[in-house]
N, C-alpha and C positions, 0 to 999 in steps of 0.2 A: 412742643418745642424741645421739651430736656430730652423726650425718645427721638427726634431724628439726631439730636448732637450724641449720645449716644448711640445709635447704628453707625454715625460716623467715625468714630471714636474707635469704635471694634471693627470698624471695616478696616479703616487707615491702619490698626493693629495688625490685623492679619494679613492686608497688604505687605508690610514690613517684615512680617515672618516669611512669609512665603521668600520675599528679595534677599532678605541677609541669613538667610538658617543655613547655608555652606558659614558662615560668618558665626554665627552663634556656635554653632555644633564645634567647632574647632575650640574655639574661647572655651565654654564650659566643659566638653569632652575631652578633647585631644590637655588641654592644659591640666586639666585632672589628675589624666593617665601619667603627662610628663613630670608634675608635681609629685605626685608618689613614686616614680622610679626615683626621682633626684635627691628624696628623702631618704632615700635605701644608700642610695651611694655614696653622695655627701652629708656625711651626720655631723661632721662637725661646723656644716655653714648655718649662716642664720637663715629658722626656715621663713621670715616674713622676703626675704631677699630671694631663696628658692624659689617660693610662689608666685611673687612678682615675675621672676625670669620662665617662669613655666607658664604659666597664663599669657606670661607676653607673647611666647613660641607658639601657643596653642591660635591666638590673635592671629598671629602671622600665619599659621597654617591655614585657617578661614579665609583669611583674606586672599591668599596666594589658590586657594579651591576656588573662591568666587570670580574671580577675575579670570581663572582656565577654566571656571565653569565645569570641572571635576575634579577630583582627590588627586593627590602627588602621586 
C-alpha cells in the first residue's frame, strides 16, 4: 500500500516537472541572474525588495515561455 502511494507521489512529481520547468527555470534561474544584476545597480535599494521584484520577473518570464511554449 505505502510503495504504490509512493510511485504515485514520484510519478505526479515528475509529471509536474516535466509541465512547469519552462515555469521553474525562469523563477529560479532567470530571477537569480536578474537579482544580481539589480544588486550591482541598485545598492542603495532594499535588497529583500530587489529580490522580490527579481524573482517576480524571473516568474513572469516562465510563465510568459510556458504559455508561447518557448523562450522570449
Amino acid at each position: 500500500m505505502i510503495k504504490n502511494t509512493t510511485k504515485a507521489w514520484v510519478a505526479a512529481l515528475f509529471e509536474h516537472a516535466e509541465e512547469w520547468k519552462m515555469v521553474w527555470f525562469g523563477l529560479i534561474f532567470w530571477g537569480s541572474v536578474i537579482f544580481a544584476l539589480a544588486e550591482q545597480v541598485f545598492t542603495s535599494v532594499n535588497p529583500w525588495l530587489l529580490g522580490s521584484l527579481a524573482y517576480l520577473a524571473g516568474l513572469v518570464l516562465g510563465i510568459a515561455a510556458k504559455l508561447r511554449r518557448r523562450w522570449v
